[in-house]
PAZANU-959091 format. One record per residue (C-alpha): residue number from 1; residue in one letter; x, y, z. Coordinates in Angstrom, 3 decimals, padded with zeros to 6 digits. Example, Ala and Ser with C-alpha at 12.3 -4.5 7.8 and 13.67 -1.06 7.14 Angstrom:
! residues 2
node num: 1&residuo: A&X: 012.300&Y: -004.500&Z: 007.800 $
node num: 2&residuo: S&X: 013.670&Y: -001.060&Z: 007.140 $
This chain:
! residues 285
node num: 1&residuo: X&X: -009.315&Y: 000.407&Z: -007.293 $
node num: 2&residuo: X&X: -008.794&Y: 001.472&Z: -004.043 $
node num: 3&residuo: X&X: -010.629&Y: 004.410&Z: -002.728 $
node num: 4&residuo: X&X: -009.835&Y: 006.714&Z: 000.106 $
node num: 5&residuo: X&X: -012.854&Y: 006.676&Z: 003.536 $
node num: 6&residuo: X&X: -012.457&Y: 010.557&Z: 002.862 $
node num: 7&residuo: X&X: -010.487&Y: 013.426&Z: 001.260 $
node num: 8&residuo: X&X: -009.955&Y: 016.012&Z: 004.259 $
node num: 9&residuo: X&X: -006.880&Y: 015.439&Z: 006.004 $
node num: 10&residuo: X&X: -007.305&Y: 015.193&Z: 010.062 $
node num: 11&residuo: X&X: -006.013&Y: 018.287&Z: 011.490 $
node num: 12&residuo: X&X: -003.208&Y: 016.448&Z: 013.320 $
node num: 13&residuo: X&X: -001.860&Y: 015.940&Z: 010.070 $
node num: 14&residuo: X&X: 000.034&Y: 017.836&Z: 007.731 $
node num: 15&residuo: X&X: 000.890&Y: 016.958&Z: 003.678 $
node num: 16&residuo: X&X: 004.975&Y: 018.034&Z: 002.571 $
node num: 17&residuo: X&X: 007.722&Y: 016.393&Z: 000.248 $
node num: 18&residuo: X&X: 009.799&Y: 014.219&Z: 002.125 $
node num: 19&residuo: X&X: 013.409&Y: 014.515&Z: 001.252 $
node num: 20&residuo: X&X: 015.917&Y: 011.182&Z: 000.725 $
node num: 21&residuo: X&X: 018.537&Y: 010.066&Z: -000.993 $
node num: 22&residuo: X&X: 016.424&Y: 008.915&Z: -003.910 $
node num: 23&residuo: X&X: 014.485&Y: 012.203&Z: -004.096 $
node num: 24&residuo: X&X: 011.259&Y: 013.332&Z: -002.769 $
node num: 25&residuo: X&X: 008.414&Y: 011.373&Z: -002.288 $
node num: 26&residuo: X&X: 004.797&Y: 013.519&Z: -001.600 $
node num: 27&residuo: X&X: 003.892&Y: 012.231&Z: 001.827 $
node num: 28&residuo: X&X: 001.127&Y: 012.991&Z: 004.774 $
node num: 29&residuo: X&X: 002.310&Y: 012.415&Z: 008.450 $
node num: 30&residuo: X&X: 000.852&Y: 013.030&Z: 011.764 $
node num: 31&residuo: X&X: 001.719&Y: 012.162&Z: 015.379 $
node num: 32&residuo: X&X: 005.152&Y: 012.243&Z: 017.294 $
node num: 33&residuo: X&X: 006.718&Y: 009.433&Z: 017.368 $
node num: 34&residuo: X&X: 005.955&Y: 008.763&Z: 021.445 $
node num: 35&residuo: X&X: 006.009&Y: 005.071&Z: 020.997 $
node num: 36&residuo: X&X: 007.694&Y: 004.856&Z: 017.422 $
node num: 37&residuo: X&X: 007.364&Y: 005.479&Z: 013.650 $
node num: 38&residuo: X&X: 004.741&Y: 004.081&Z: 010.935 $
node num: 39&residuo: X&X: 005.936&Y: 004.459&Z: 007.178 $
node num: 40&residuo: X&X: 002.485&Y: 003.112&Z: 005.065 $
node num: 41&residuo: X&X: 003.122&Y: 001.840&Z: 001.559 $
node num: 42&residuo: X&X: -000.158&Y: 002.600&Z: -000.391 $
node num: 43&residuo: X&X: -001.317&Y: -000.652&Z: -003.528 $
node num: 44&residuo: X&X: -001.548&Y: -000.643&Z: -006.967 $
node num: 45&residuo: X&X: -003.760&Y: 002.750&Z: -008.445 $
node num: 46&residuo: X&X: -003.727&Y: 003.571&Z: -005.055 $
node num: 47&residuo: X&X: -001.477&Y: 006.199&Z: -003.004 $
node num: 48&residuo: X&X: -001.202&Y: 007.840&Z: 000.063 $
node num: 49&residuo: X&X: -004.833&Y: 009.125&Z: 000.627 $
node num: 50&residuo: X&X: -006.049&Y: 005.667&Z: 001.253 $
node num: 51&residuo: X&X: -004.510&Y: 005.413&Z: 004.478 $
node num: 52&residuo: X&X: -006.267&Y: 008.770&Z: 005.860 $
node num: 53&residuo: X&X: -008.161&Y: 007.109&Z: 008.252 $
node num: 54&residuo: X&X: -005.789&Y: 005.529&Z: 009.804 $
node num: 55&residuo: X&X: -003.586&Y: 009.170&Z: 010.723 $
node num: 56&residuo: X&X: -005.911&Y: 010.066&Z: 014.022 $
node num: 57&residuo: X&X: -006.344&Y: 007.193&Z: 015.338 $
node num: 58&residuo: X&X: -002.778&Y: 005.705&Z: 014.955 $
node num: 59&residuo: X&X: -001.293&Y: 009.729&Z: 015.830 $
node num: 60&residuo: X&X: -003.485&Y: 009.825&Z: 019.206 $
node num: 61&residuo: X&X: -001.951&Y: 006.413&Z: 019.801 $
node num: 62&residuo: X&X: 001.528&Y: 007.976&Z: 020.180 $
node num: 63&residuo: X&X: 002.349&Y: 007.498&Z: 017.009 $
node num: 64&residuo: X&X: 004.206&Y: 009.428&Z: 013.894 $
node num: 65&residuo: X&X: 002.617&Y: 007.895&Z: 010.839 $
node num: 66&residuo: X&X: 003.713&Y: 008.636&Z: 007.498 $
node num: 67&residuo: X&X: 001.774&Y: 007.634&Z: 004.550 $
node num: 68&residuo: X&X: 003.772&Y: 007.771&Z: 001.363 $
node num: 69&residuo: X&X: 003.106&Y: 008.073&Z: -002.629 $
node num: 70&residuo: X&X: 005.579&Y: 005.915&Z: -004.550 $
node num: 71&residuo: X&X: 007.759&Y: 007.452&Z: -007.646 $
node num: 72&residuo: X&X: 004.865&Y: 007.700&Z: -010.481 $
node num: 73&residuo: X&X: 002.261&Y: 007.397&Z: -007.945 $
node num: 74&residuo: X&X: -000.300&Y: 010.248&Z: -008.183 $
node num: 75&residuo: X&X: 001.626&Y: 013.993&Z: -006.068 $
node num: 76&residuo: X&X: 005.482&Y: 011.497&Z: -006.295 $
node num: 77&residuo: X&X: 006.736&Y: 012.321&Z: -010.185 $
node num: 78&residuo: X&X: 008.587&Y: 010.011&Z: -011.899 $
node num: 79&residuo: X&X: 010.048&Y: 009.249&Z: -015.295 $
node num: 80&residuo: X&X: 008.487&Y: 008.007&Z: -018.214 $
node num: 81&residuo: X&X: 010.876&Y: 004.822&Z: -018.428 $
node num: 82&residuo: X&X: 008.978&Y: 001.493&Z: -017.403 $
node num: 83&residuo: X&X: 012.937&Y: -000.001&Z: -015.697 $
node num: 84&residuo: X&X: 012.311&Y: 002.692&Z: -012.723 $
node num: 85&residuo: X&X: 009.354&Y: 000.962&Z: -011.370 $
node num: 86&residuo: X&X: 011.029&Y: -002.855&Z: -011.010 $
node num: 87&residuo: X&X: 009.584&Y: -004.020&Z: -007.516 $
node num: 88&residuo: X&X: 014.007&Y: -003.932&Z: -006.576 $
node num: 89&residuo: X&X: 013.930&Y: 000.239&Z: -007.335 $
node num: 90&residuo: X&X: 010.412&Y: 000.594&Z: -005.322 $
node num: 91&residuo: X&X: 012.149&Y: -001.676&Z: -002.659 $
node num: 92&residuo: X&X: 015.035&Y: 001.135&Z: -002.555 $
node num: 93&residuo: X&X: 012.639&Y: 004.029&Z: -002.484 $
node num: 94&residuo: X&X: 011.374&Y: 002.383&Z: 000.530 $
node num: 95&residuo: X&X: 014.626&Y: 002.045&Z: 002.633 $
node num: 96&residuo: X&X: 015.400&Y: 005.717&Z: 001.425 $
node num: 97&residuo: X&X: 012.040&Y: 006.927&Z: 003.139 $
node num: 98&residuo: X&X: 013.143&Y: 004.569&Z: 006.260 $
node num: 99&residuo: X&X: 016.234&Y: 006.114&Z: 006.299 $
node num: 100&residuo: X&X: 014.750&Y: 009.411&Z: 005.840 $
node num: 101&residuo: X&X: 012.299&Y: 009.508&Z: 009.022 $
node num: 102&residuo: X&X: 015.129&Y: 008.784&Z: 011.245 $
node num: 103&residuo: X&X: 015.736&Y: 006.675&Z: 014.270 $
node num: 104&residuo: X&X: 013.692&Y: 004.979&Z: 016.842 $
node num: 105&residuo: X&X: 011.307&Y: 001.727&Z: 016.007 $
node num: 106&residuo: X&X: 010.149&Y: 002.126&Z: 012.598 $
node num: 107&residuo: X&X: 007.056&Y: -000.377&Z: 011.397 $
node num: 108&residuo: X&X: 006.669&Y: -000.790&Z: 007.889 $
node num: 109&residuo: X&X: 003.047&Y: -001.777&Z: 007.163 $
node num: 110&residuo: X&X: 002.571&Y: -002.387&Z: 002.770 $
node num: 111&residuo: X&X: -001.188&Y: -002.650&Z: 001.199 $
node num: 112&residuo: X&X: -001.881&Y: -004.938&Z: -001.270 $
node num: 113&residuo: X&X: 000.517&Y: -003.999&Z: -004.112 $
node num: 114&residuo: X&X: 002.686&Y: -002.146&Z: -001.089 $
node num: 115&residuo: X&X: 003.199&Y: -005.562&Z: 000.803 $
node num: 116&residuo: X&X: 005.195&Y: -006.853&Z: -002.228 $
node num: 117&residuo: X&X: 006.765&Y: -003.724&Z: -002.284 $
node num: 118&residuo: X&X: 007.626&Y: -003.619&Z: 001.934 $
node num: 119&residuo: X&X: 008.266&Y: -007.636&Z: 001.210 $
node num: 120&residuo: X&X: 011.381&Y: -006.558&Z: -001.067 $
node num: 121&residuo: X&X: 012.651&Y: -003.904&Z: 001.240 $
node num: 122&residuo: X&X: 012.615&Y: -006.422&Z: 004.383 $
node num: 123&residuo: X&X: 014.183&Y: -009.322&Z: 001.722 $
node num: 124&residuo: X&X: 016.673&Y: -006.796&Z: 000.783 $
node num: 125&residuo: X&X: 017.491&Y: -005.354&Z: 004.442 $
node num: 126&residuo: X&X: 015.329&Y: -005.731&Z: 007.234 $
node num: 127&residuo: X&X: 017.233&Y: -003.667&Z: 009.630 $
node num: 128&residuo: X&X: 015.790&Y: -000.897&Z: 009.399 $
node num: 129&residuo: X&X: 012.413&Y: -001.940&Z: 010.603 $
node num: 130&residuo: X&X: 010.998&Y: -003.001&Z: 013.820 $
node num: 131&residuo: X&X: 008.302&Y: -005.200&Z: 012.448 $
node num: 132&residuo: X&X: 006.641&Y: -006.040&Z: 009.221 $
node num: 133&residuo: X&X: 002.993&Y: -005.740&Z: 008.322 $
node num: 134&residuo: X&X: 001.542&Y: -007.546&Z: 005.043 $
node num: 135&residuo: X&X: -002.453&Y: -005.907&Z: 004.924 $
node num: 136&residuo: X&X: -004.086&Y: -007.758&Z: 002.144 $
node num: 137&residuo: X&X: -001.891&Y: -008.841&Z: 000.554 $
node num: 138&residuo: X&X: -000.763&Y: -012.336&Z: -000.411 $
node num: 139&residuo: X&X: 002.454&Y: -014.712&Z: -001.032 $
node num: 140&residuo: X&X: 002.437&Y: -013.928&Z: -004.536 $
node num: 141&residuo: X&X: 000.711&Y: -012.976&Z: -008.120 $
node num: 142&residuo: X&X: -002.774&Y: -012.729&Z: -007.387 $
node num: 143&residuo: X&X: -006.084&Y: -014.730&Z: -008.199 $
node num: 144&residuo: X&X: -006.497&Y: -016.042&Z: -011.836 $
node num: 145&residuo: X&X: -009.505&Y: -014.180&Z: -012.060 $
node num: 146&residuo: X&X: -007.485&Y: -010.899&Z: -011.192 $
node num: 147&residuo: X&X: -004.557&Y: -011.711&Z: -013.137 $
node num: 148&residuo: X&X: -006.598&Y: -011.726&Z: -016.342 $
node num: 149&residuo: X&X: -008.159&Y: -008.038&Z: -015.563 $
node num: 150&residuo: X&X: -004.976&Y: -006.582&Z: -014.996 $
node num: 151&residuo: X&X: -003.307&Y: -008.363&Z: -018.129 $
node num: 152&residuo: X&X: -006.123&Y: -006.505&Z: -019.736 $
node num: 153&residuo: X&X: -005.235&Y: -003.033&Z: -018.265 $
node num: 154&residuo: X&X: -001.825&Y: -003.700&Z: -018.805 $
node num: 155&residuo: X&X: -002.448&Y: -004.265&Z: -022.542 $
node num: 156&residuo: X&X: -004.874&Y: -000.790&Z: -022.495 $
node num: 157&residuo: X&X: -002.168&Y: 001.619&Z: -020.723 $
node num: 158&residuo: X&X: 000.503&Y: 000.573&Z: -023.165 $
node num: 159&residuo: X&X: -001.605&Y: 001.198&Z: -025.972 $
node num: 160&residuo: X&X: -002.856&Y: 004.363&Z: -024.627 $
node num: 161&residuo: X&X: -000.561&Y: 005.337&Z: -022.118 $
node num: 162&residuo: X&X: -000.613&Y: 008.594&Z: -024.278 $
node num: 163&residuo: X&X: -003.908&Y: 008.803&Z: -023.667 $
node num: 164&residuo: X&X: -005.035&Y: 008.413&Z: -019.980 $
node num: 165&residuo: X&X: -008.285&Y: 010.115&Z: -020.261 $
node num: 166&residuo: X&X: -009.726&Y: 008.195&Z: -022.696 $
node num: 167&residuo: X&X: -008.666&Y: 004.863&Z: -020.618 $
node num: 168&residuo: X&X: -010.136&Y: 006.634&Z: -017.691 $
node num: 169&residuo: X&X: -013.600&Y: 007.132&Z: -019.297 $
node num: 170&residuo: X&X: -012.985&Y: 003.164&Z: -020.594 $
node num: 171&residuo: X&X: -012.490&Y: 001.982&Z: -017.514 $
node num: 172&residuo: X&X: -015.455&Y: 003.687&Z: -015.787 $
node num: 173&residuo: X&X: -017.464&Y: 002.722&Z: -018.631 $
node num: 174&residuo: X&X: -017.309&Y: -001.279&Z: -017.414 $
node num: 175&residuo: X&X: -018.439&Y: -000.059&Z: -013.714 $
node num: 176&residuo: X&X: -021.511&Y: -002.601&Z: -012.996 $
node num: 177&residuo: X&X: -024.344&Y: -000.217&Z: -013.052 $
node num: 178&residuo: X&X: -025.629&Y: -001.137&Z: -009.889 $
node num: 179&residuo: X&X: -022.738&Y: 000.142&Z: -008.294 $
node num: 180&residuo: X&X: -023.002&Y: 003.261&Z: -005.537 $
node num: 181&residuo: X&X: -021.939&Y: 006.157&Z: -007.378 $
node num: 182&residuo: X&X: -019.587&Y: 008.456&Z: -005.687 $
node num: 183&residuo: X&X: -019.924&Y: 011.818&Z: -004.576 $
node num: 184&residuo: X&X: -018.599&Y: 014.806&Z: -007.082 $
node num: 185&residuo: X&X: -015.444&Y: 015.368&Z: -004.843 $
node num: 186&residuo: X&X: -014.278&Y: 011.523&Z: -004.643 $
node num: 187&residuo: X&X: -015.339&Y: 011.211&Z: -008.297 $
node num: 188&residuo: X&X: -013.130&Y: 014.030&Z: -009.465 $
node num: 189&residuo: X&X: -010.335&Y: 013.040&Z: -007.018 $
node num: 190&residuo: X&X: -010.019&Y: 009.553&Z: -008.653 $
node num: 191&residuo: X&X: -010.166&Y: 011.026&Z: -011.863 $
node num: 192&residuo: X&X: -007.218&Y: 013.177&Z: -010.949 $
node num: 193&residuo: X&X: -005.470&Y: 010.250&Z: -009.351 $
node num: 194&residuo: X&X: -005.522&Y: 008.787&Z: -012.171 $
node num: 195&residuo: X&X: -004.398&Y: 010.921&Z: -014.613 $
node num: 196&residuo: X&X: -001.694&Y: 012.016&Z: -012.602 $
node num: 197&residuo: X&X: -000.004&Y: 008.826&Z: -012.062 $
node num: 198&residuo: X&X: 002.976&Y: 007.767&Z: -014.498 $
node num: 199&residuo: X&X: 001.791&Y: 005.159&Z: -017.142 $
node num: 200&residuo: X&X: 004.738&Y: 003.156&Z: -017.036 $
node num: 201&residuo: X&X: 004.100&Y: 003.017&Z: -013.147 $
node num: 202&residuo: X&X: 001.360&Y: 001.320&Z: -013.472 $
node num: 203&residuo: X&X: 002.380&Y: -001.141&Z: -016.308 $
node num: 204&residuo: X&X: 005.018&Y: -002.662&Z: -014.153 $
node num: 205&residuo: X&X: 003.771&Y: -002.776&Z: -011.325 $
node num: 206&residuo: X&X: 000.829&Y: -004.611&Z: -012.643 $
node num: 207&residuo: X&X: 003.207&Y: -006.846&Z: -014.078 $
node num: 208&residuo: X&X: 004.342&Y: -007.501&Z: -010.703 $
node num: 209&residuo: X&X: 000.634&Y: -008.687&Z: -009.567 $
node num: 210&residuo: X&X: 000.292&Y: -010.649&Z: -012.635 $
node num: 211&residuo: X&X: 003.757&Y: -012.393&Z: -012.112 $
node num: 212&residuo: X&X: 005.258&Y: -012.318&Z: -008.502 $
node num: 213&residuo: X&X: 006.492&Y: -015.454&Z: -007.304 $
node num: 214&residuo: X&X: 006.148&Y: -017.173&Z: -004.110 $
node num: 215&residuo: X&X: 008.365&Y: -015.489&Z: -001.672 $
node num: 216&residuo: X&X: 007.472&Y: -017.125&Z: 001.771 $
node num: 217&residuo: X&X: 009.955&Y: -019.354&Z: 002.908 $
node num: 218&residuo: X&X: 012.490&Y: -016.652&Z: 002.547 $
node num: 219&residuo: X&X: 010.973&Y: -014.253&Z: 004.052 $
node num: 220&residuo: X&X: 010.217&Y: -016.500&Z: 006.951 $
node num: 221&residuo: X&X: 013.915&Y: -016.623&Z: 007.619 $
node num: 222&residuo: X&X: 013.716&Y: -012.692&Z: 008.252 $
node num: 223&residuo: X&X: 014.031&Y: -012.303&Z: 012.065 $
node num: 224&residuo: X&X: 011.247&Y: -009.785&Z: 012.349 $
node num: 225&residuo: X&X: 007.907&Y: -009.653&Z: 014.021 $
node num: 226&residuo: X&X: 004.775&Y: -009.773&Z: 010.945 $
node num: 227&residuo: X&X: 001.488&Y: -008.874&Z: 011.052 $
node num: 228&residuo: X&X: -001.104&Y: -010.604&Z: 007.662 $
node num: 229&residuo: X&X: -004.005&Y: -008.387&Z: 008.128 $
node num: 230&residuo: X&X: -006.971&Y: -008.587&Z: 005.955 $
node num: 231&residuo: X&X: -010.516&Y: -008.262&Z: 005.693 $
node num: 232&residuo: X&X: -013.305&Y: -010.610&Z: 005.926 $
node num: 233&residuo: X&X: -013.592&Y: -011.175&Z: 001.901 $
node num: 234&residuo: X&X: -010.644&Y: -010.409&Z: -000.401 $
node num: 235&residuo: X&X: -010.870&Y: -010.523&Z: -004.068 $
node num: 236&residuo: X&X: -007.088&Y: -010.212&Z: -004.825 $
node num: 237&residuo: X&X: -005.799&Y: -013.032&Z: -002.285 $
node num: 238&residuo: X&X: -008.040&Y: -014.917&Z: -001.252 $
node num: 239&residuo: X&X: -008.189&Y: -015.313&Z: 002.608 $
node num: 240&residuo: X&X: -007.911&Y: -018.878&Z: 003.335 $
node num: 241&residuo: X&X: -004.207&Y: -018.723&Z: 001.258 $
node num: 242&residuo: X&X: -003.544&Y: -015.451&Z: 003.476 $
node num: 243&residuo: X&X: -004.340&Y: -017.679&Z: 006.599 $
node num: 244&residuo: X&X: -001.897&Y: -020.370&Z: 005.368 $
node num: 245&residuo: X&X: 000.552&Y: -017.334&Z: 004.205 $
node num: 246&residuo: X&X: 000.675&Y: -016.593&Z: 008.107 $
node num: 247&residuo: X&X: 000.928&Y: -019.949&Z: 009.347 $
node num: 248&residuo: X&X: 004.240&Y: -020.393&Z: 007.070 $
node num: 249&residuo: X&X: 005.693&Y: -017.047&Z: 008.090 $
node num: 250&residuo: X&X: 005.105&Y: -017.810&Z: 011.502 $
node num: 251&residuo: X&X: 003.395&Y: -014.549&Z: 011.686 $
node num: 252&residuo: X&X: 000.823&Y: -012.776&Z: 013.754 $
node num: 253&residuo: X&X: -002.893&Y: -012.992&Z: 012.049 $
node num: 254&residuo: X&X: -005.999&Y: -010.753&Z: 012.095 $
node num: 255&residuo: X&X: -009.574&Y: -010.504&Z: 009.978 $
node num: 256&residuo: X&X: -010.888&Y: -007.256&Z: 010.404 $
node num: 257&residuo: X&X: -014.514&Y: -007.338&Z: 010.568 $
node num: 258&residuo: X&X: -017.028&Y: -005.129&Z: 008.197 $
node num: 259&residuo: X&X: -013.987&Y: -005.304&Z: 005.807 $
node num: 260&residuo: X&X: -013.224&Y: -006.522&Z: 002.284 $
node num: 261&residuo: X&X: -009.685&Y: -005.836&Z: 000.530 $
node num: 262&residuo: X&X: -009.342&Y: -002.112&Z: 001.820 $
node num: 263&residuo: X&X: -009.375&Y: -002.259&Z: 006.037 $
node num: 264&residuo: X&X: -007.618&Y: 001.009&Z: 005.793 $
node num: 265&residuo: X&X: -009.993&Y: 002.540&Z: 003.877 $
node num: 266&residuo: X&X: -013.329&Y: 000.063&Z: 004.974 $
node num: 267&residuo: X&X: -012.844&Y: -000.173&Z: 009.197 $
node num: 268&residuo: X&X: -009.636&Y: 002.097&Z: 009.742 $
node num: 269&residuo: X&X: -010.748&Y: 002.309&Z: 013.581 $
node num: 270&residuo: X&X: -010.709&Y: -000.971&Z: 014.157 $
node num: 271&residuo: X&X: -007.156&Y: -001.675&Z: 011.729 $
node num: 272&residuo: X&X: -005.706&Y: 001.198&Z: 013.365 $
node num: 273&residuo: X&X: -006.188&Y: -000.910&Z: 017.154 $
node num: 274&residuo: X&X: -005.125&Y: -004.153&Z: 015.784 $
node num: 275&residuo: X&X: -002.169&Y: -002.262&Z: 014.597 $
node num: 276&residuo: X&X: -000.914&Y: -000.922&Z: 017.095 $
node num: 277&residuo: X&X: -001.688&Y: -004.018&Z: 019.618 $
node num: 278&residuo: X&X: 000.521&Y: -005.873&Z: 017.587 $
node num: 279&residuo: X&X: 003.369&Y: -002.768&Z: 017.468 $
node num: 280&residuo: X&X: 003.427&Y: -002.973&Z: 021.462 $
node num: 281&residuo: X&X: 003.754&Y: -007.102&Z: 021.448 $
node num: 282&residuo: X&X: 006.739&Y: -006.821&Z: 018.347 $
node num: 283&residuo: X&X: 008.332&Y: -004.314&Z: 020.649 $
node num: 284&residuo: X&X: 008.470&Y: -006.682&Z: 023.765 $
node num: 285&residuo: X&X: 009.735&Y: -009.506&Z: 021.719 $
């Protein structure tokens, strides 16, 4: 589960519904876009709030930075119909939000779950974008190990997707117990994260981790600078296969330091500068 560095918005940003042509989406943005556009795709359980860290610094780089909630994800409703979350209808809410924020370079950067997600939008038309960024996430279904923990959530939210409270308090139940609790705010945020987000949202898209196939080669053929960013350890990908990943997309590579599968969240500072380092070199290719 990811998990935001903080709650409080910087004051350079500002939380509103973004209008497109495939409704609202609940967003946060910050910055003008001196030097271009960021739309952030937030990972599975995730949503917008676990890119906070990254608003400042990437906004007092001269940048606008939007970080977005998916339909069903957490403030973005959606329906109660498991067909609206296929990774092709995410992939359209994406290029609705790109078409939304306007001209000028726009860099699409997805997080674990969201790189599949930004992957289909760039498969499906990459001209809106000035560059892709994959942040942990990998060339297709994840680990074994992982794909056997979500099989099991899947199998708990369709049995009591009626019920998300009582999966909650399941869920938390299997925390190890010498894990750092979290504060009363973060505790009660996740908790409402949670229950807020659409079921059926979450049983497809786990689906997706469980089941995405190897895209690579065509992506490679996309003409468009990318960026596989990752922490040191990753439990989802592992980062060896992200490191080949990059080799075969011909893409740009960085390990962020102090950093597991959240750099966002984990060493945003240091994310936010290999960011936009690689933003100024796609721009002069």
């Amino acid at each position: 589960m990811s998990k935001p560095p903080r709650l409080t918005l910087p004051s350079v940003a500002r939380a509103y519904r973004l209008t497109t042509a495939r409704g609202e989406f609940a967003v946060h943005e910050a910055g003008q876009p001196v030097r271009g556009t960021a739309l952030l795709v937030p990972g599975y359980t995730g949503s917008k709030e676990d890119f906070v860290g990254l608003l400042g610094p990437l906004a007092g780089a001269g940048y606008r930075v939007v970080a977005v909630d998916g339909r069903g994800q957490y403030e973005t409703p959606g329906p109660r119909d498991e067909a609206a979350y296929g990774l092709e209808e995410l992939a359209r809410d994406v290029l609705a939000q790109a078409a939304a924020l306007g001209g000028g370079p726009l860099h699409l950067v997805g997080h674990s779950l969201g790189g599949l997600i930004a992957r289909a939008a760039v498969l499906r038309d990459a001209a809106p974008f000035a560059s892709l960024t994959l942040m942990s996430s990998g060339p297709g279904a994840i680990t074994e190990v992982q794909r056997a923990r979500t099989k099991l959530l899947v199998a708990g939210l369709e049995a009591l997707r009626d019920d998300m409270p009582a999966l909650w308090a399941a869920m938390r139940a299997q925390d190890p117990p010498d894990a750092v609790p979290d504060g009363p705010a973060m505790t009660e945020f996740l908790r409402e994260r949670w229950l807020a987000t659409v079921p059926e949202q979450l049983i497809t898209t786990g689906r997706v981790l469980i089941g995405e196939p190897d895209r690579v080669a065509e992506l490679a053929e996309v003409p468009l600078p990318k960026l596989v960013l990752s922490g040191k350890v990753d439990y989802a990908w592992p980062v060896p296969l992200m490191d080949e990943m990059a080799v075969r997309l011909s893409a740009a590579r960085v390990i962020v330091e102090d950093a597991e599968h959240s750099p966002n969240a984990e060493n945003p500072q240091v994310t936010a500068g290999a960011l936009t380092s690689f933003w100024d070199l796609a721009l002069q290719r």
